[in-house]
C-alpha positions in Angstrom: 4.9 -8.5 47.8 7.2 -11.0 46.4 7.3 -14.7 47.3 10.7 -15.8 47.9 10.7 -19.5 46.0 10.0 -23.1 47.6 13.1 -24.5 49.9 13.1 -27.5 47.6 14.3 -25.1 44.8 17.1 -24.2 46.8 18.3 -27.7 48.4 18.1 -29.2 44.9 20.3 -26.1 43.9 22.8 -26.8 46.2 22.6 -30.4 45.8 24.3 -30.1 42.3 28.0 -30.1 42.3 30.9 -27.7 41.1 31.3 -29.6 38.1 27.8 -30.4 36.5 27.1 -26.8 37.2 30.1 -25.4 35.6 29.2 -28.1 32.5 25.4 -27.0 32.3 26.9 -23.0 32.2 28.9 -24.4 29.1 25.8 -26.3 27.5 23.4 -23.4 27.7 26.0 -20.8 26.0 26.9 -23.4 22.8 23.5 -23.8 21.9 22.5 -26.3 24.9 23.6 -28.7 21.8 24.0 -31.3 24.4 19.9 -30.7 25.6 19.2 -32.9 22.2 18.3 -36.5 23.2 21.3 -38.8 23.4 20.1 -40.9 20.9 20.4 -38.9 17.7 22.0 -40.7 14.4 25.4 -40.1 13.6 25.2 -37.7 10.8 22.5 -35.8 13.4 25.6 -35.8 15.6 28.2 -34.4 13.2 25.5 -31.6 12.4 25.4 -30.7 16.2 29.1 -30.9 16.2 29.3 -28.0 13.4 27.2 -25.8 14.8 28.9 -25.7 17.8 31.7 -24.8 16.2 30.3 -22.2 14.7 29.1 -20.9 18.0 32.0 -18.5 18.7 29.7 -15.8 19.7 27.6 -15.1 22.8 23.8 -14.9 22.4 22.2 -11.8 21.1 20.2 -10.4 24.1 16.9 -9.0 24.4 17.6 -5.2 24.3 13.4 -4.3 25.2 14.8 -5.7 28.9 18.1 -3.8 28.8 17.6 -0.5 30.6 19.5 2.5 29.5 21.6 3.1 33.0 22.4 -1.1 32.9 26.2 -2.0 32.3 26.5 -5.0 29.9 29.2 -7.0 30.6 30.6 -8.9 27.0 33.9 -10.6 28.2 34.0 -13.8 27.1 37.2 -15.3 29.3 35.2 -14.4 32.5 33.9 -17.2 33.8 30.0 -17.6 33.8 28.4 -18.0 37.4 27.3 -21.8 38.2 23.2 -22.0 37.5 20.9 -22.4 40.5 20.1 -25.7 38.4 21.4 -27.6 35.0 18.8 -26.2 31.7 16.1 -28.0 30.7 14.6 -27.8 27.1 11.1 -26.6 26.8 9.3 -26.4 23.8 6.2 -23.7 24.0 3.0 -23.6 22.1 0.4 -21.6 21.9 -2.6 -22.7 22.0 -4.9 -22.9 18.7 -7.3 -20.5 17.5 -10.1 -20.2 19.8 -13.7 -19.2 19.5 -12.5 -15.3 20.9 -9.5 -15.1 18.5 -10.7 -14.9 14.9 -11.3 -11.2 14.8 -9.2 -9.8 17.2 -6.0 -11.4 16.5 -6.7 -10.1 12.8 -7.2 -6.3 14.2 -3.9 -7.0 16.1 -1.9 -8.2 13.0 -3.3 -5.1 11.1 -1.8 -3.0 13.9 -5.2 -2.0 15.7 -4.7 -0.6 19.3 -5.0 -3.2 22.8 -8.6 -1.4 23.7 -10.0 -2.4 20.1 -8.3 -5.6 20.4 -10.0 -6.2 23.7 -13.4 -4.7 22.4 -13.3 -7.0 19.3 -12.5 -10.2 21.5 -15.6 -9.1 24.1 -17.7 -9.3 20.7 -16.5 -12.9 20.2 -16.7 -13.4 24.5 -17.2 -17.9 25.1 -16.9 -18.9 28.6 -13.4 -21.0 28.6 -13.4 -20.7 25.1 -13.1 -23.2 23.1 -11.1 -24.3 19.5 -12.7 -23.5 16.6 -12.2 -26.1 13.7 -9.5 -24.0 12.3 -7.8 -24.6 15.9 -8.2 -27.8 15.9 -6.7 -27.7 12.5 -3.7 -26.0 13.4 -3.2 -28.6 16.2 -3.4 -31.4 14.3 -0.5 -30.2 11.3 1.4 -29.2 14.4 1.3 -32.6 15.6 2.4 -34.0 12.3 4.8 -31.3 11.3 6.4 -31.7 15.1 6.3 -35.5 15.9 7.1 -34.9 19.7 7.8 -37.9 21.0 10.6 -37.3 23.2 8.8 -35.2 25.2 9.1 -36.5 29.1 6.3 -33.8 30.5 3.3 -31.8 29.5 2.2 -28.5 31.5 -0.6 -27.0 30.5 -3.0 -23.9 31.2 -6.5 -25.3 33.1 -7.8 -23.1 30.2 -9.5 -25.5 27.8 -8.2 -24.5 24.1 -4.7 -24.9 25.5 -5.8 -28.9 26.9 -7.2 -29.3 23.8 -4.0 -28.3 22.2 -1.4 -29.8 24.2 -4.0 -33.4 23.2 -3.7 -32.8 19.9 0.2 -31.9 19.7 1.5 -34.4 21.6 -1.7 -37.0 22.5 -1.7 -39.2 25.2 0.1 -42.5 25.1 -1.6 -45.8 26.1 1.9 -47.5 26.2 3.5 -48.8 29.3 6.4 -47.1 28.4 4.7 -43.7 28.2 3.3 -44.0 30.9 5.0 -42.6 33.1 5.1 -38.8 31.0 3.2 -36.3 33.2 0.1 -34.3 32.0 -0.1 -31.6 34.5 -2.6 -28.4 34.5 -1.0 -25.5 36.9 -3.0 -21.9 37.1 0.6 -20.2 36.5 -0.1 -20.5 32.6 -3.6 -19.1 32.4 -4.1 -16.6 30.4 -4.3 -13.1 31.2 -7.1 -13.1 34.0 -10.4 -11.1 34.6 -12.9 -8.9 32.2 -13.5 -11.6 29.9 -15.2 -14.7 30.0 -12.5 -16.9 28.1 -10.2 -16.2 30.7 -12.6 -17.9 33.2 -11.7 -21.5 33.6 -14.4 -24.6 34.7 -14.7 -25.6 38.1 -11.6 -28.7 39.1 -14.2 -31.4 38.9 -15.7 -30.8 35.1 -12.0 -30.9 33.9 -11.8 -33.9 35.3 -14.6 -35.4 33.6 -13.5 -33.5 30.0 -9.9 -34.6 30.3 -9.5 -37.5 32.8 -5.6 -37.9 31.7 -4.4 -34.6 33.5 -3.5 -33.8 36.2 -5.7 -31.2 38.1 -4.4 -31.4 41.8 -2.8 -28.2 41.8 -6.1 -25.5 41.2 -8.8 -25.2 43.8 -12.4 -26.8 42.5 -13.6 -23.2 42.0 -12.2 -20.3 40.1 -11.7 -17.5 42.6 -9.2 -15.9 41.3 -11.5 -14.5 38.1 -12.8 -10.7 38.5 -14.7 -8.2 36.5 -11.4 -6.2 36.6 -8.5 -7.2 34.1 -6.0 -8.5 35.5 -2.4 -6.0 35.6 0.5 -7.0 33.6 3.0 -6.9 36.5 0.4 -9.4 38.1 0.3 -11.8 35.1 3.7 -11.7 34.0 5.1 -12.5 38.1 2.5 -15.2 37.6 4.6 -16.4 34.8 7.6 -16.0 35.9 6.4 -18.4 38.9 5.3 -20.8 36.4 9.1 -20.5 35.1 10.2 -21.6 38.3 8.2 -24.5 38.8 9.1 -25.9 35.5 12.9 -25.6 36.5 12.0 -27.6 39.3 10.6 -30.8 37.8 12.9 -33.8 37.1 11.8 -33.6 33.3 14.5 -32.5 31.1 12.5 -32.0 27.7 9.3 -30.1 28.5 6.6 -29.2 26.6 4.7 -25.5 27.7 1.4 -25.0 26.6 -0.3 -21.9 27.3 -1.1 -18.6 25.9 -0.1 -15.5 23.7 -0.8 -12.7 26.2 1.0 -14.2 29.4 3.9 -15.3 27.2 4.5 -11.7 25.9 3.9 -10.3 29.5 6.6 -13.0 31.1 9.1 -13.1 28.4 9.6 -9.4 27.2 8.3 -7.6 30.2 9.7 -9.6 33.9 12.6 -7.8 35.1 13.9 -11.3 36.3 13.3 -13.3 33.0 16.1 -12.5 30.2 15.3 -13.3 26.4 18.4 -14.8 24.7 18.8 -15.4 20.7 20.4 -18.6 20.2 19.2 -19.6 17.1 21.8 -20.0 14.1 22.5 -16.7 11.9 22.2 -17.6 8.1 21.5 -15.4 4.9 17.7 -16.7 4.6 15.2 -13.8 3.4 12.7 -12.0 5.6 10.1 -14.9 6.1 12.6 -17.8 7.6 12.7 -18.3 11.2 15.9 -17.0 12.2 15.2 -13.8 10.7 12.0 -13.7 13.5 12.8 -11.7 16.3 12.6 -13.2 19.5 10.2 -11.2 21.1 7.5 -11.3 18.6 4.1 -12.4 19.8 3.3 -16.6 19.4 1.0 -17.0 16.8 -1.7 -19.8 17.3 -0.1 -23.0 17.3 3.0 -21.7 16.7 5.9 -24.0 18.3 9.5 -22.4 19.7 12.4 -23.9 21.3 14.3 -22.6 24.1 17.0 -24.0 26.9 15.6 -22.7 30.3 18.1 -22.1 33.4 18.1 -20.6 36.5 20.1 -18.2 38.0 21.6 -16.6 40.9 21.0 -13.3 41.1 23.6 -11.8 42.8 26.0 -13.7 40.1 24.6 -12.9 36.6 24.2 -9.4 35.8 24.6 -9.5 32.2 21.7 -8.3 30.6 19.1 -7.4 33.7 16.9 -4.0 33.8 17.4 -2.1 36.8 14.2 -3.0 38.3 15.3 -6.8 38.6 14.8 -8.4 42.0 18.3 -9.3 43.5 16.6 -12.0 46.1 15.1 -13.8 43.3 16.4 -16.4 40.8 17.3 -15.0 37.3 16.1 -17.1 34.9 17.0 -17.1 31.2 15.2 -18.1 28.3 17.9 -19.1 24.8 16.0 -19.5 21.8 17.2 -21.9 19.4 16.8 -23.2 16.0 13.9 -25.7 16.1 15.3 -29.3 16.1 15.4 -30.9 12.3 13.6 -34.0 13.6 11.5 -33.3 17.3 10.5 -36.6 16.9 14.0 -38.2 18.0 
């Protein structure tokens, strides 16, 4: 059955007024270029200014999430619904390669089936699994390729390898001024639960003790919700989806998400309530770049993406829902857009 979300997520809805709802709807459709931290340099500004310019087109949606018997509405002069709350940013990791990955995830990029992909990673099996050095690698160039210092909250998986990550990405601050940017571990963002032993998280208490900087209030001491059976995918990806709804409810503005490959594909391309926007800028760029990604592609280990996160009233947004979308639920969308030149700002 599905749990209808917190009254605080609807008084703080309401609490917004007419006009900074109708200015967030214009933010998220030009490429949320006003999400970027108000302090950029001048010439960072007239590069914003372009490409908003440029944005005379609506955001390619995710067509995996389009069902054939939806209508698409594309008119551009009719005025977009007011959002259930203003967008945030989020940027969302991956975690690093872990001690289960190394085989499996090289199966799965040679195009082996899921049961052989699961088979491979039961081979390679670590109770919460941890990084191996090549993780801890990847961590550490994300960190210097990314620079994410304006980040005002960190939510991670309880999961280990993603703790580890999110350390290494973006590491704790012993400045006054920093500290006040939340660490927080939630169980939404676990990975895909059950079967396996990586998905099976250490009891409240030992996290504690490995990473005394988070946040661990939210999870029980024990992991009960861990069975032999593998978790479903409706059942991870509404886990997700909640996680989605939590973020949208913190006072943070520039988030940083990390988590996991398998929940991320489950929630973003397969949640009848969660809509996949491409926002990222079009160029003439060959195969490899970025933009020429899709959207729905699975994270890679460490890989970094930037979206603008809002959410929705359901009974006002329409435009690119399945069928099987849940009308008393928020909508939320997800706008990828070109990473940031300089995160660190």
């Amino acid at each position: 059955m599905m749990i209808r979300p917190p009254l605080a997520f609807i008084q703080m809805a309401l609490s917004a007024s007419p006009s900074a709802a109708a200015a967030a709807a214009q933010r998220i459709h030009h490429h949320a270029s006003n999400l970027r931290t108000a302090s950029l340099p001048s010439s960072a500004l007239r590069q914003q200014a372009e490409e908003a310019m440029k944005a005379t087109t609506p955001p390619k949606r995710h067509a995996s999430i389009i069902s054939e018997n939806t209508t698409v509405e594309n008119d551009t002069n009719k005025p977009m619904p007011e959002p259930l709350l203003p967008p945030k940013r989020v940027l969302i990791v991956r975690h690093g390669q872990a001690q289960h990955n190394p085989r499996a995830e090289a199966a799965r990029e040679a195009g082996c089936a899921f049961d052989e992909f699961l088979r491979l990673m039961e081979l390679d099996d670590a109770h919460d699994a941890e990084l191996t050095d090549l993780g801890e690698n990847q961590a550490q160039t994300a960190r210097e390729r990314y620079a994410l210092s304006d980040v005002e909250l960190v939510v991670s998986s309880p999961l280990s390898r993603a703790l580890r990550t999110a350390d290494l990405v973006h590491p704790p601050s012993e400045s006054s001024e920093s500290a006040k940017r939340r660490r927080i571990a939630i169980e939404h963002f676990r990975e895909i639960n059950g079967k396996l032993l990586n998905a099976q998280r250490r009891p409240r208490s030992d996290l504690v003790q490995k990473f005394p900087h988070w946040c661990f209030q939210a999870i029980p001491e024990l992991d009960e919700s861990w069975t032999e059976e593998l978790e479903s995918r409706e059942d991870c990806s509404e886990r997700g989806y909640r996680g989605l709804l939590w973020v949208l409810q913190q006072p943070e503005q520039n988030v940083l998400l990390v988590c996991h490959g398998g929940i991320l594909n489950y929630t973003l391309n397969g949640h009848a309530n969660v809509v996949l926007l491409d926002g990222r800028r079009q160029s003439n760029t060959d195969s490899e770049s970025e933009e020429a990604r899709c959207v729905t592609k699975r994270f890679g280990n460490c890989e970094l993406r930037e979206f603008v996160i809002t959410g929705w009233d359901s009974a006002g947004y329409n435009n690119g829902l399945s069928n099987g979308a849940n009308q008393l639920e928020p909508v939320i969308t997800l706008e990828e857009v070109t990473l940031s030149q300089d995160l660190s700002l």
